[in-house]
PDB file of N, CA, C, O and CB in Angstrom:
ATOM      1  N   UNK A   1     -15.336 -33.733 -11.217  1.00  0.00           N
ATOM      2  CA  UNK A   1     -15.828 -32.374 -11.350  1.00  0.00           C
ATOM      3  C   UNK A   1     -15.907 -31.692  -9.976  1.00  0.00           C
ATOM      4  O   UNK A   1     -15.671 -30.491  -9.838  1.00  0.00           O
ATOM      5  CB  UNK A   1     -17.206 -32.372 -12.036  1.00  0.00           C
ATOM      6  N   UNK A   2     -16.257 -32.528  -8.942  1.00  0.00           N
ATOM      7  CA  UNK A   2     -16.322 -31.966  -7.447  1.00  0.00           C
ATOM      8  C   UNK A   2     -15.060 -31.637  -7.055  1.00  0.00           C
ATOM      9  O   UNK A   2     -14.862 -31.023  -6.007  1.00  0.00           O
ATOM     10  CB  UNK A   2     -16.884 -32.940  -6.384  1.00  0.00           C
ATOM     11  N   UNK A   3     -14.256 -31.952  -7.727  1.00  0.00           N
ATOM     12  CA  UNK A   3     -12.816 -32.328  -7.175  1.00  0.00           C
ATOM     13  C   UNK A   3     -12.406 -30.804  -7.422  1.00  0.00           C
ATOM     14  O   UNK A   3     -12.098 -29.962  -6.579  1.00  0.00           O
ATOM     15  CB  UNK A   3     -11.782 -33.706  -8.096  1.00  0.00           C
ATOM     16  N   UNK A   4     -12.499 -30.664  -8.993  1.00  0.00           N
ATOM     17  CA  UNK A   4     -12.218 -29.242  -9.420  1.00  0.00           C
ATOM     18  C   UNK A   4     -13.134 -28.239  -8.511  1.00  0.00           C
ATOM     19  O   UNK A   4     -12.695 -27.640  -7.530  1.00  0.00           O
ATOM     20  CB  UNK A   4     -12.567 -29.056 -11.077  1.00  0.00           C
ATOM     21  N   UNK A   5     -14.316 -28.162  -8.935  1.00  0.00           N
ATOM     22  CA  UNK A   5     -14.913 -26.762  -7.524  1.00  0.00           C
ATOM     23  C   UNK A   5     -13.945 -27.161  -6.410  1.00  0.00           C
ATOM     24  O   UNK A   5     -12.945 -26.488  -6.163  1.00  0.00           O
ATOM     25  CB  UNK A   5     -17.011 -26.934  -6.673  1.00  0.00           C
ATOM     26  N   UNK A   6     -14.206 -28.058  -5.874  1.00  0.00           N
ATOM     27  CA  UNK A   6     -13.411 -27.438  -4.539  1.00  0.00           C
ATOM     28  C   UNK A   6     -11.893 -27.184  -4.699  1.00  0.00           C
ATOM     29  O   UNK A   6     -11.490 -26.289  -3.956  1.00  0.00           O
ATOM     30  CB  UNK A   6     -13.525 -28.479  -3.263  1.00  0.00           C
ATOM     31  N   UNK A   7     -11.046 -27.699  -5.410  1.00  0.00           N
ATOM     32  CA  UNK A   7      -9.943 -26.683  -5.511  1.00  0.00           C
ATOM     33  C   UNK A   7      -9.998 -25.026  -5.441  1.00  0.00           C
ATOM     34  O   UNK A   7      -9.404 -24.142  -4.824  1.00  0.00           O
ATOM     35  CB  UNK A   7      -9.425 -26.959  -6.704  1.00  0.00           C
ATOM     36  N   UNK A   8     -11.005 -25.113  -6.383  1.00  0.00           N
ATOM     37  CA  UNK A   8     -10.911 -23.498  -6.971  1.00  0.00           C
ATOM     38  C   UNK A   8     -11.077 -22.702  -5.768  1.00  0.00           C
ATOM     39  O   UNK A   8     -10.313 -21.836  -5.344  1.00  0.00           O
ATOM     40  CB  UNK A   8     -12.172 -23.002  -8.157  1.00  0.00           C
ATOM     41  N   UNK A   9     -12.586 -23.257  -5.086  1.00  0.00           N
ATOM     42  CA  UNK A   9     -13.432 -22.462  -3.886  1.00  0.00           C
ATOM     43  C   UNK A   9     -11.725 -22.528  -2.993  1.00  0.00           C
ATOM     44  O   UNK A   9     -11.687 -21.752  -2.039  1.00  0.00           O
ATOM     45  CB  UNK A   9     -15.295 -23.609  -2.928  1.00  0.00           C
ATOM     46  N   UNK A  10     -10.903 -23.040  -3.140  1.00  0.00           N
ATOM     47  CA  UNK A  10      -9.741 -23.141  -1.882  1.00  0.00           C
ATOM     48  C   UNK A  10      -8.873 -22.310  -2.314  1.00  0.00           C
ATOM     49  O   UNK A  10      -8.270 -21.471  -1.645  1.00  0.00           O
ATOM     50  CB  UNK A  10      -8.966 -24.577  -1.547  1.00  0.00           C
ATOM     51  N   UNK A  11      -8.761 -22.573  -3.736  1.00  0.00           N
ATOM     52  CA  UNK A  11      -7.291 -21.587  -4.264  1.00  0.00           C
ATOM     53  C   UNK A  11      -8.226 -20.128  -4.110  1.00  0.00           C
ATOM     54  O   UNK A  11      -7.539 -19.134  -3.877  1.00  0.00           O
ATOM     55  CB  UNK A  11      -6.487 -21.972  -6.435  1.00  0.00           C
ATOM     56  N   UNK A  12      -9.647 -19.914  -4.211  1.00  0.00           N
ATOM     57  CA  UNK A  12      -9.717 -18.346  -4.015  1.00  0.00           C
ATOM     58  C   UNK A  12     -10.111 -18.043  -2.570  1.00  0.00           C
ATOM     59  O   UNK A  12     -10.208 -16.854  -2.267  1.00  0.00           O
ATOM     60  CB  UNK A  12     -10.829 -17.633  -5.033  1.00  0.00           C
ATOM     61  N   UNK A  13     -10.315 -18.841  -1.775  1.00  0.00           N
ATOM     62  CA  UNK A  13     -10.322 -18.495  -0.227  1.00  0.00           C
ATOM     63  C   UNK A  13      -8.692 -18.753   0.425  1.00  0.00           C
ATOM     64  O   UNK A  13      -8.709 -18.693   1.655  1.00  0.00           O
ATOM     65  CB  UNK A  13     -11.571 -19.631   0.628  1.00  0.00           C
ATOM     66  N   UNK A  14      -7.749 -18.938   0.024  1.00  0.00           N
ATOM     67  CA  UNK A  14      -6.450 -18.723  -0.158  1.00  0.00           C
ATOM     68  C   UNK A  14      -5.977 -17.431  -0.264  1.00  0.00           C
ATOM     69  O   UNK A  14      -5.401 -16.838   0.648  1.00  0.00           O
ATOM     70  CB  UNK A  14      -6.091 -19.330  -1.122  1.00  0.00           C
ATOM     71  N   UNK A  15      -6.270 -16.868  -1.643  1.00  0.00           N
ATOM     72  CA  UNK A  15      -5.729 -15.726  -2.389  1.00  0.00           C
ATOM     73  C   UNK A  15      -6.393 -14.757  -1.726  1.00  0.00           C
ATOM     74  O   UNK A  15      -5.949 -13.613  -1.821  1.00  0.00           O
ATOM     75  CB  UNK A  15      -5.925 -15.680  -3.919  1.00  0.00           C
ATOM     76  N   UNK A  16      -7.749 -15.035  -0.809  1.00  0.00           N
ATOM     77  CA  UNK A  16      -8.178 -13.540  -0.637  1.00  0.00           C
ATOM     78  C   UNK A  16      -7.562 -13.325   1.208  1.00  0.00           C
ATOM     79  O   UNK A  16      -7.399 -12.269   1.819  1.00  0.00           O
ATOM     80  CB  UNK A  16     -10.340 -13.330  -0.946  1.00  0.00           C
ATOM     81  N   UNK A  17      -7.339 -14.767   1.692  1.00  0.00           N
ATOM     82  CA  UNK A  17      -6.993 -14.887   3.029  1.00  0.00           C
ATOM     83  C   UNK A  17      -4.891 -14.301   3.328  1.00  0.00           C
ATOM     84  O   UNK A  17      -4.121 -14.184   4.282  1.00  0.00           O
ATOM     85  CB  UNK A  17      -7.456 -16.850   3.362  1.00  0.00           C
ATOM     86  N   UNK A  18      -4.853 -14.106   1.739  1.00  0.00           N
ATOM     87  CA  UNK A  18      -3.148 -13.474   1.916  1.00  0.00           C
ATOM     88  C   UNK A  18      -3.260 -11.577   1.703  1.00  0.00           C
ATOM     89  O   UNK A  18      -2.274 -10.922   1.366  1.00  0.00           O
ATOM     90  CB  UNK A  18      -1.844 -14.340   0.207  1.00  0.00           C
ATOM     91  N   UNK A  19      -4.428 -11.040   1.935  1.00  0.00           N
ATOM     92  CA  UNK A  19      -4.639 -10.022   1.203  1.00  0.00           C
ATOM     93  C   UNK A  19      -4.612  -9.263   3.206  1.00  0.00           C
ATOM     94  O   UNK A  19      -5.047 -10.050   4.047  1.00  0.00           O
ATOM     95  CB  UNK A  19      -6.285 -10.089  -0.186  1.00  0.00           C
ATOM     96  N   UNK A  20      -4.155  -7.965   3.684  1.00  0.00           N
ATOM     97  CA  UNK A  20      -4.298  -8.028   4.596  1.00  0.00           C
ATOM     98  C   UNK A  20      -3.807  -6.685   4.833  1.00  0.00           C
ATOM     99  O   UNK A  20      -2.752  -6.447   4.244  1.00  0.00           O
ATOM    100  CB  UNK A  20      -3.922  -9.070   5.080  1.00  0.00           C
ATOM    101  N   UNK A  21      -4.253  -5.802   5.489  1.00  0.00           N
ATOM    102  CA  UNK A  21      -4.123  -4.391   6.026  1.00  0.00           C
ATOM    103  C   UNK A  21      -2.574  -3.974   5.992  1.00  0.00           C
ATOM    104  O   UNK A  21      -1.819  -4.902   6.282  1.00  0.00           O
ATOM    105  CB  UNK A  21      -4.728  -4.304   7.591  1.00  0.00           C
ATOM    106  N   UNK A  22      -2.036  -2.898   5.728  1.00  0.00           N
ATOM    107  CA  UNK A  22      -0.545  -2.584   5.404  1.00  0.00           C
ATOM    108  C   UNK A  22      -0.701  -0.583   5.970  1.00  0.00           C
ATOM    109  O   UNK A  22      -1.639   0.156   5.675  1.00  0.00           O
ATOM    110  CB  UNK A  22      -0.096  -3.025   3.147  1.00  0.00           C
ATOM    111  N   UNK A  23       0.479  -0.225   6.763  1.00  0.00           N
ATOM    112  CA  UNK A  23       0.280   0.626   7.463  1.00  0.00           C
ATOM    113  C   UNK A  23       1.441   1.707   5.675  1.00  0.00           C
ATOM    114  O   UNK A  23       2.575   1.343   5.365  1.00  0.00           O
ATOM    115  CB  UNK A  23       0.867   0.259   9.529  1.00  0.00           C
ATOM    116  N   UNK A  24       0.875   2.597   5.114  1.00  0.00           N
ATOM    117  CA  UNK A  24       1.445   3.312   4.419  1.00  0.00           C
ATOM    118  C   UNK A  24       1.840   4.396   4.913  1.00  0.00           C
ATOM    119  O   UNK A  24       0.832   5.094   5.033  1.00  0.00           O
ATOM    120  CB  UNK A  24       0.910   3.455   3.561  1.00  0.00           C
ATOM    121  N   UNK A  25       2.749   4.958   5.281  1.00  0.00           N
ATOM    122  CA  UNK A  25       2.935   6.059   6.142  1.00  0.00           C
ATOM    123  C   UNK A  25       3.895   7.401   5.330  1.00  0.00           C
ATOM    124  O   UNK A  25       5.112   7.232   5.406  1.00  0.00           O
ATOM    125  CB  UNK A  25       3.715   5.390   7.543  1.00  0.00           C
ATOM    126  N   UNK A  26       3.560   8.316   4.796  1.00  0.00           N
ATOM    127  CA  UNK A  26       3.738   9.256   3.643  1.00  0.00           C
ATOM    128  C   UNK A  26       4.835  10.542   5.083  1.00  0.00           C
ATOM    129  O   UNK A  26       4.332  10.771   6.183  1.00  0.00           O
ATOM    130  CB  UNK A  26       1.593   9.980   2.678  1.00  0.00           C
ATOM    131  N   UNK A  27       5.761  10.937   4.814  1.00  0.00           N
ATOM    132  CA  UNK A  27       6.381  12.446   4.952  1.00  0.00           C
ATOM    133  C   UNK A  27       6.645  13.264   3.857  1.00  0.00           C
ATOM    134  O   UNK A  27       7.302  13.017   2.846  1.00  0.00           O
ATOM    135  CB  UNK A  27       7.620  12.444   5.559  1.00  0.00           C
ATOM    136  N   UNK A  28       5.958  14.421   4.239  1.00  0.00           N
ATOM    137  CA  UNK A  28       5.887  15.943   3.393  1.00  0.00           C
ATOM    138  C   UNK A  28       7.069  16.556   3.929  1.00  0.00           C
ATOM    139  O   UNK A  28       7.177  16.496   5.153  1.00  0.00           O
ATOM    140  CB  UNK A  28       4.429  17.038   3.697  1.00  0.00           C
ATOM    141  N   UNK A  29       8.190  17.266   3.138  1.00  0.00           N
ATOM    142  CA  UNK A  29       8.953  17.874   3.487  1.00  0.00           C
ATOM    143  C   UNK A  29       8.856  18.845   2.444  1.00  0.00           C
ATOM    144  O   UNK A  29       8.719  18.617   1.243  1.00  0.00           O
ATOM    145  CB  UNK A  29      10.006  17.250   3.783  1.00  0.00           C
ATOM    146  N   UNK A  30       8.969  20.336   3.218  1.00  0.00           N
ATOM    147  CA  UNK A  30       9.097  21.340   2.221  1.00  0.00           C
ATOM    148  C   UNK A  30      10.464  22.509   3.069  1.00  0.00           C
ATOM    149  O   UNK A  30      10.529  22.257   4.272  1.00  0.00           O
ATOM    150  CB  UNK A  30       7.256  22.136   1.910  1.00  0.00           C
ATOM    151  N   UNK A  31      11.089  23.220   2.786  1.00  0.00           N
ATOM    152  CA  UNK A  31      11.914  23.867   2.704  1.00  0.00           C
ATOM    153  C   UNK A  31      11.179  25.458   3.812  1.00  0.00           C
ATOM    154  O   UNK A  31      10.553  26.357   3.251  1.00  0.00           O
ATOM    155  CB  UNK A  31      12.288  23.873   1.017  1.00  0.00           C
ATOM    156  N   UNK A  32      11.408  25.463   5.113  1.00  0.00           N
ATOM    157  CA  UNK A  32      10.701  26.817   5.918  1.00  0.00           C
ATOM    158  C   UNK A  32       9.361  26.543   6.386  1.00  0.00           C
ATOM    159  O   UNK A  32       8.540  27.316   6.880  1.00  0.00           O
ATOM    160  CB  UNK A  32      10.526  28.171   4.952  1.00  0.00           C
ATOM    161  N   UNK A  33       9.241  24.613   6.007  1.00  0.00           N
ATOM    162  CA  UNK A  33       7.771  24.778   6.630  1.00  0.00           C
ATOM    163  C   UNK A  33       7.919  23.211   7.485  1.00  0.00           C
ATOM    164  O   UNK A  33       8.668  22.399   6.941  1.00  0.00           O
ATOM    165  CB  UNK A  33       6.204  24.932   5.194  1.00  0.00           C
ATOM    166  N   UNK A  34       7.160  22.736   8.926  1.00  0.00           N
ATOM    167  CA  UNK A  34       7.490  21.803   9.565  1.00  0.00           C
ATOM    168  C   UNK A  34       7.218  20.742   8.698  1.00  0.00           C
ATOM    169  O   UNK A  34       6.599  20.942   7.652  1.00  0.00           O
ATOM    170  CB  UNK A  34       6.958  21.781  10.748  1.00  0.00           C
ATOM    171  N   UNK A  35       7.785  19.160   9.162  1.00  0.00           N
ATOM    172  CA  UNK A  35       7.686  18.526   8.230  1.00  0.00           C
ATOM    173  C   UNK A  35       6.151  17.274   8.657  1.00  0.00           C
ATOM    174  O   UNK A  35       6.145  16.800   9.793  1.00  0.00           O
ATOM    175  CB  UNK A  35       9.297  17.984   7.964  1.00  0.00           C
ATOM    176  N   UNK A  36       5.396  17.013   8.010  1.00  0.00           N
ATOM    177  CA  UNK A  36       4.241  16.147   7.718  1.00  0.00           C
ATOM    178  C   UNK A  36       4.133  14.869   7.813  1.00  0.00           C
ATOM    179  O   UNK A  36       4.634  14.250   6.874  1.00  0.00           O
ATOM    180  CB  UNK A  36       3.910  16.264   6.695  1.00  0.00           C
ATOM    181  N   UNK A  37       3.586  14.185   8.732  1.00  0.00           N
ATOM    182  CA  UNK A  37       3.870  12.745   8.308  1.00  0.00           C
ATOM    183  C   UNK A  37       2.002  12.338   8.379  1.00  0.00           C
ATOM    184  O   UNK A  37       1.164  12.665   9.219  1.00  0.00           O
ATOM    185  CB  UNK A  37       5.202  11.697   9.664  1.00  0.00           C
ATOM    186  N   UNK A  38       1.914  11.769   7.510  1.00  0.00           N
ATOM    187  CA  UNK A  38      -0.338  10.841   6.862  1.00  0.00           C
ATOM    188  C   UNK A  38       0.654   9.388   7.140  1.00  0.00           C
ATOM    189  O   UNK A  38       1.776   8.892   7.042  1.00  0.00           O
ATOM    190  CB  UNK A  38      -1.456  11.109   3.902  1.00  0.00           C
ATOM    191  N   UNK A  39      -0.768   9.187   7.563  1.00  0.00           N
ATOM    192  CA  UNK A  39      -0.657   7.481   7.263  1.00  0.00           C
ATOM    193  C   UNK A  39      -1.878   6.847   6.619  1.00  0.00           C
ATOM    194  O   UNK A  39      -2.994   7.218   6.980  1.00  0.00           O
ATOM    195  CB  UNK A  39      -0.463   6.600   8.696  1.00  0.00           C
ATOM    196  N   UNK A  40      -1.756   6.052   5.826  1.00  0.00           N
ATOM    197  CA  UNK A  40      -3.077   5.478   5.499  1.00  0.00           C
ATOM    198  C   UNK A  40      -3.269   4.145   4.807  1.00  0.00           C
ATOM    199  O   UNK A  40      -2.898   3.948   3.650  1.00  0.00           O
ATOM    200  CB  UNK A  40      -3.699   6.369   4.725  1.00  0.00           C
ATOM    201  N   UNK A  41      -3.989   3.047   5.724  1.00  0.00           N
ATOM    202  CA  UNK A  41      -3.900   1.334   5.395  1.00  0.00           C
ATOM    203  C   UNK A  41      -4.422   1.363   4.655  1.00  0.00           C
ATOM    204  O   UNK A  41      -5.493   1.938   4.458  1.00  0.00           O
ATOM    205  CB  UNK A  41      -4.312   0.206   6.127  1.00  0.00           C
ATOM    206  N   UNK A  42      -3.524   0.458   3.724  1.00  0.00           N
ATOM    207  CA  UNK A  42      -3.686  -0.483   2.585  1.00  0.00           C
ATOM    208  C   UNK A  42      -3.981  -1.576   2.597  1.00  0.00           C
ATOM    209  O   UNK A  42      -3.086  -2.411   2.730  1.00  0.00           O
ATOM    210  CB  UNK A  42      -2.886  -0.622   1.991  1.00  0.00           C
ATOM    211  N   UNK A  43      -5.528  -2.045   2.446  1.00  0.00           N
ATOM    212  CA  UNK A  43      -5.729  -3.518   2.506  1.00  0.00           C
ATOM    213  C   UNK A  43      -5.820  -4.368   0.817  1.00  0.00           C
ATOM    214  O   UNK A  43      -6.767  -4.403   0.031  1.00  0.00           O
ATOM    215  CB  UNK A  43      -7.275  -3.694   3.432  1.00  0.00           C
ATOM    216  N   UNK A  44      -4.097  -5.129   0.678  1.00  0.00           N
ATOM    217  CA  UNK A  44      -3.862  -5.528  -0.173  1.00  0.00           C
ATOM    218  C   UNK A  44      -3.250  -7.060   0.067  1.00  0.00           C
ATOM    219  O   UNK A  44      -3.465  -7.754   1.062  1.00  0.00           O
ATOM    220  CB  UNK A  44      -3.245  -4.591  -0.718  1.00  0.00           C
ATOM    221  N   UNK A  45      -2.278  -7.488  -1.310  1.00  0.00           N
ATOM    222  CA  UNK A  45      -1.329  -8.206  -1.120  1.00  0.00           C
ATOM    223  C   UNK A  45      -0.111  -7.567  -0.676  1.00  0.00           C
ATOM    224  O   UNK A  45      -0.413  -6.437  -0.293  1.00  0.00           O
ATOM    225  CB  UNK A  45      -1.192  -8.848  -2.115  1.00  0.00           C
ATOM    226  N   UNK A  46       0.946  -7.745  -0.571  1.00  0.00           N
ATOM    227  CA  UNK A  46       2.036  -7.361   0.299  1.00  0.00           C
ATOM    228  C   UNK A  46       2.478  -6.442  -1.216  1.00  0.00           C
ATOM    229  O   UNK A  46       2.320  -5.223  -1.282  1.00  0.00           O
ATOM    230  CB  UNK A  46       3.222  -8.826   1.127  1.00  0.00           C
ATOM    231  N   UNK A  47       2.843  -6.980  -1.957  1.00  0.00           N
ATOM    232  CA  UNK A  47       3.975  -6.649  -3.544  1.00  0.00           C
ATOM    233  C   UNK A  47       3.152  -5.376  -3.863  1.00  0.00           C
ATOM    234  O   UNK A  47       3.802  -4.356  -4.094  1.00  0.00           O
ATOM    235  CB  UNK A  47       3.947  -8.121  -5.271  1.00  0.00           C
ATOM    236  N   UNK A  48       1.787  -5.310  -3.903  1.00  0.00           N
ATOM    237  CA  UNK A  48       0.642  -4.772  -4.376  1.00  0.00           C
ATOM    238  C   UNK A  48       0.263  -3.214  -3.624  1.00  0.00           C
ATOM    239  O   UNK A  48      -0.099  -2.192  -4.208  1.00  0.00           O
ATOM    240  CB  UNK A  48      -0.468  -5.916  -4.131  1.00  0.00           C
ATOM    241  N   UNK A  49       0.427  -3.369  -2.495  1.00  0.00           N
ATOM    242  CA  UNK A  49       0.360  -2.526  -1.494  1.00  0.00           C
ATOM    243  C   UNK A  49       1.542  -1.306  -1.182  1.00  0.00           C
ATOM    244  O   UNK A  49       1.380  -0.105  -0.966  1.00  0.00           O
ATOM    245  CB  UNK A  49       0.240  -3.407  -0.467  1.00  0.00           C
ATOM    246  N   UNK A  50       2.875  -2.185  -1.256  1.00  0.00           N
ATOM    247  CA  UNK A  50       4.035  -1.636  -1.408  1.00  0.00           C
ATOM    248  C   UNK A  50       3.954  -0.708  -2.948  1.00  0.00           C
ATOM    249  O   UNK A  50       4.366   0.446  -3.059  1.00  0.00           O
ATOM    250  CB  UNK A  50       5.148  -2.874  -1.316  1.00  0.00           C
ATOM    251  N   UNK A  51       3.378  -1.452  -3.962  1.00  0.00           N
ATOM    252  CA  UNK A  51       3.578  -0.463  -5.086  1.00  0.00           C
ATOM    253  C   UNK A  51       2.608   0.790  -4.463  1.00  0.00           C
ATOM    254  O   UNK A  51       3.099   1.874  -4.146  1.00  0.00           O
ATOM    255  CB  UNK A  51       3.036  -1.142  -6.765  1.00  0.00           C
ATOM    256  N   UNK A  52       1.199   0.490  -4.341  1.00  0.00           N
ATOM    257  CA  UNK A  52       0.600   1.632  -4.011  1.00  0.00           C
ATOM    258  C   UNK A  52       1.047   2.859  -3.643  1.00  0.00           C
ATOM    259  O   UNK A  52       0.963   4.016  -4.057  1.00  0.00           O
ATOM    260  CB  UNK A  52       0.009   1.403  -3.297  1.00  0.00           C
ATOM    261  N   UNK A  53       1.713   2.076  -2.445  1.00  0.00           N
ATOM    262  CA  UNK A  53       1.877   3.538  -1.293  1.00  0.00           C
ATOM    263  C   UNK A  53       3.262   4.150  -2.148  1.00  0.00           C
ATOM    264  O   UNK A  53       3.350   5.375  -2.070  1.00  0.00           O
ATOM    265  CB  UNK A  53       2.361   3.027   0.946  1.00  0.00           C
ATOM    266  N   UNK A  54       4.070   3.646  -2.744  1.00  0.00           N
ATOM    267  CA  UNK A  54       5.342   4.327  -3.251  1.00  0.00           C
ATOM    268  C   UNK A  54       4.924   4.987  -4.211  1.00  0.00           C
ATOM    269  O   UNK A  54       5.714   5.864  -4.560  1.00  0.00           O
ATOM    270  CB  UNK A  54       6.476   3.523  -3.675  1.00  0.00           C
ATOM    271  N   UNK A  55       3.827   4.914  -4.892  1.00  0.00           N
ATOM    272  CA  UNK A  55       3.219   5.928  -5.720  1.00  0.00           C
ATOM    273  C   UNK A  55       2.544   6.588  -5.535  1.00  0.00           C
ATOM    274  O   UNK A  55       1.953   7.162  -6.449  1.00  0.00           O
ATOM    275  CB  UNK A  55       2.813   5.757  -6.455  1.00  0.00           C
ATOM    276  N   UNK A  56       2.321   6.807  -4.337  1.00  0.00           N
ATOM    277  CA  UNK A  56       1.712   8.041  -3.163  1.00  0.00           C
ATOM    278  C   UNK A  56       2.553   9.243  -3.344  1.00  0.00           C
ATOM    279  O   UNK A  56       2.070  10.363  -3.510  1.00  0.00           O
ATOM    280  CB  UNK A  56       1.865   7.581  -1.367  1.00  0.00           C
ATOM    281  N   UNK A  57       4.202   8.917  -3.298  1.00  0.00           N
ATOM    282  CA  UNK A  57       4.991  10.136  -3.350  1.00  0.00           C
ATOM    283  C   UNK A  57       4.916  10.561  -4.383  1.00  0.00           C
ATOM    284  O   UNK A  57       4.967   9.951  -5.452  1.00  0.00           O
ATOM    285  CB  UNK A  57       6.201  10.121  -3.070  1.00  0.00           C
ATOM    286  N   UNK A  58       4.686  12.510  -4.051  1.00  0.00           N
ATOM    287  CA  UNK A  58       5.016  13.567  -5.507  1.00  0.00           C
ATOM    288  C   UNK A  58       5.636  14.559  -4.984  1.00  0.00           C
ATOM    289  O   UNK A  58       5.510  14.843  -3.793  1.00  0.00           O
ATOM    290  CB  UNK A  58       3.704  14.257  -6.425  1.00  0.00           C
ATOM    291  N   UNK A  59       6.253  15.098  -5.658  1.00  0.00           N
ATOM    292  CA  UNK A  59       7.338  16.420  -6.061  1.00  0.00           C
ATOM    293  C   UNK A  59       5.947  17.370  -6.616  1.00  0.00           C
ATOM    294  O   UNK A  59       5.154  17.197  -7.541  1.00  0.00           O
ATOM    295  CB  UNK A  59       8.911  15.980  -7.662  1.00  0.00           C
ATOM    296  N   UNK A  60       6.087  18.400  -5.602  1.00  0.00           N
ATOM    297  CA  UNK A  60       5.329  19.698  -5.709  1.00  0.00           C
ATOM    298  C   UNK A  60       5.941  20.872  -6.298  1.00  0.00           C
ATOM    299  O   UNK A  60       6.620  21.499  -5.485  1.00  0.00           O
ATOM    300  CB  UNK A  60       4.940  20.098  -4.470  1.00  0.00           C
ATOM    301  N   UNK A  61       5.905  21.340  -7.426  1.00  0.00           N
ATOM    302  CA  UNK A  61       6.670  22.407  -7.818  1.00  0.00           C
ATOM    303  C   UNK A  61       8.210  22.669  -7.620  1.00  0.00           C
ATOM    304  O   UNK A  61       8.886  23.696  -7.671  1.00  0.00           O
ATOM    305  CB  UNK A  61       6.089  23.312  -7.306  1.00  0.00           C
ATOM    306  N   UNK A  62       8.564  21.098  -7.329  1.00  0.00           N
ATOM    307  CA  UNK A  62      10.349  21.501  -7.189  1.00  0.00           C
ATOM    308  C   UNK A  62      10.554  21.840  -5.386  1.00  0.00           C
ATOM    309  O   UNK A  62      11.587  22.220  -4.835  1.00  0.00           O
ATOM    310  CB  UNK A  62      10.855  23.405  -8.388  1.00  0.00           C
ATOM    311  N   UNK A  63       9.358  21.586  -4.818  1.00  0.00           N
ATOM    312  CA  UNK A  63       9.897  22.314  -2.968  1.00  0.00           C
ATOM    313  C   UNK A  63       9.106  21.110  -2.407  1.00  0.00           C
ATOM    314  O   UNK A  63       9.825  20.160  -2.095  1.00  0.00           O
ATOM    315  CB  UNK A  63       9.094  24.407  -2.177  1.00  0.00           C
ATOM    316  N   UNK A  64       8.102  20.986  -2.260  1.00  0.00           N
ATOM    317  CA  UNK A  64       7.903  19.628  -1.616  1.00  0.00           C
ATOM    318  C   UNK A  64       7.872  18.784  -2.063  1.00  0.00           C
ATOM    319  O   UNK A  64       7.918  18.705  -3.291  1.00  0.00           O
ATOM    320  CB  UNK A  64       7.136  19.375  -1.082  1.00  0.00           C
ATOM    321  N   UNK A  65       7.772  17.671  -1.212  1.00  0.00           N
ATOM    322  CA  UNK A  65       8.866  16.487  -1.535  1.00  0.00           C
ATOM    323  C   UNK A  65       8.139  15.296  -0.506  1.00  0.00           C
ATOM    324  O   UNK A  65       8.593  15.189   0.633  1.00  0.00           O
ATOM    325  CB  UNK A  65      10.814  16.978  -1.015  1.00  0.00           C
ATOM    326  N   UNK A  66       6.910  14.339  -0.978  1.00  0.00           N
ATOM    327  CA  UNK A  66       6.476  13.321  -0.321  1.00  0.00           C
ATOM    328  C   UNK A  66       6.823  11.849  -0.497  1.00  0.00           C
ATOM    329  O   UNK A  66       6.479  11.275  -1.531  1.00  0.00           O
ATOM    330  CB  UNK A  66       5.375  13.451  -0.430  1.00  0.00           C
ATOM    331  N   UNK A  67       7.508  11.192   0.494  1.00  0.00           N
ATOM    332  CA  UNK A  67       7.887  10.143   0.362  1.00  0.00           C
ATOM    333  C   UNK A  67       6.865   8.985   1.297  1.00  0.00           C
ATOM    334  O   UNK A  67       6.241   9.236   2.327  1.00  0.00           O
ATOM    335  CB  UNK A  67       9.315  10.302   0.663  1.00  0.00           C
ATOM    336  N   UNK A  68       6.910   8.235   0.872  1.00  0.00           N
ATOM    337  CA  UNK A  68       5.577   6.981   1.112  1.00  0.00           C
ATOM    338  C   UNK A  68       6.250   5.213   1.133  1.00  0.00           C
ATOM    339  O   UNK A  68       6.676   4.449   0.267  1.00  0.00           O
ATOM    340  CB  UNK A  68       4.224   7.113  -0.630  1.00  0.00           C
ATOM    341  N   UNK A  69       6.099   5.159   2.244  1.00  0.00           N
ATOM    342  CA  UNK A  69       6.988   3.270   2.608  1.00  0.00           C
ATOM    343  C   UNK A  69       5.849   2.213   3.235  1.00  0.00           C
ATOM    344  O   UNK A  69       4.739   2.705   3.441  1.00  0.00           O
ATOM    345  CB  UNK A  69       8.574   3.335   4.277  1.00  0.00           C
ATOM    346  N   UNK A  70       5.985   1.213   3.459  1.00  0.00           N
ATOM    347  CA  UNK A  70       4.944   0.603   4.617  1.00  0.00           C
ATOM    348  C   UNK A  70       5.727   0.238   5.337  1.00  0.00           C
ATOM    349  O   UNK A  70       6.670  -0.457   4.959  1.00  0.00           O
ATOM    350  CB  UNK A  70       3.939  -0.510   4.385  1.00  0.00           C
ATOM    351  N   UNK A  71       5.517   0.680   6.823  1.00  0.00           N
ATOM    352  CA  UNK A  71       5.551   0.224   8.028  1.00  0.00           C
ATOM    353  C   UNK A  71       5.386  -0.889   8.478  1.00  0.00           C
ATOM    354  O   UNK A  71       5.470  -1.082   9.691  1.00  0.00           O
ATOM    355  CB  UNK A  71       4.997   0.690   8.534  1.00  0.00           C
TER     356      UNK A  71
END
């Protein structure tokens, strides 16, 4: 039974020790106006983080246009 807790206590001090700050960095481009760049960390898993920030980008009325990657 000891055997099991301490797996677990390891497999979740594992899972939380892969979780780790991610630089999301967003550009606004619109058509007559300069272009924008936000950044803003994501403290995730890597797969997890990447989805985030790519769903950061939106289409504003057809003219702006935000795109979102990690750095």
């Amino acid at each position: 039974m000891n055997k099991i807790i301490l797996s677990l206590i390891l497999v979740a001090a594992l899972s939380v020790s892969c979780r780790k700050p991610y630089n999301c960095v967003c550009t606004t481009a619109q058509p007559g106006v300069d272009i924008v760049t936000t950044q803003e960390t994501i403290t995730n898993f890597k797969n997890k983080a990447n989805t985030i920030c790519t769903n950061i980008g939106i289409t504003i009325a057809g003219t702006a246009t935000t795109t979102c990657a990690i750095q």
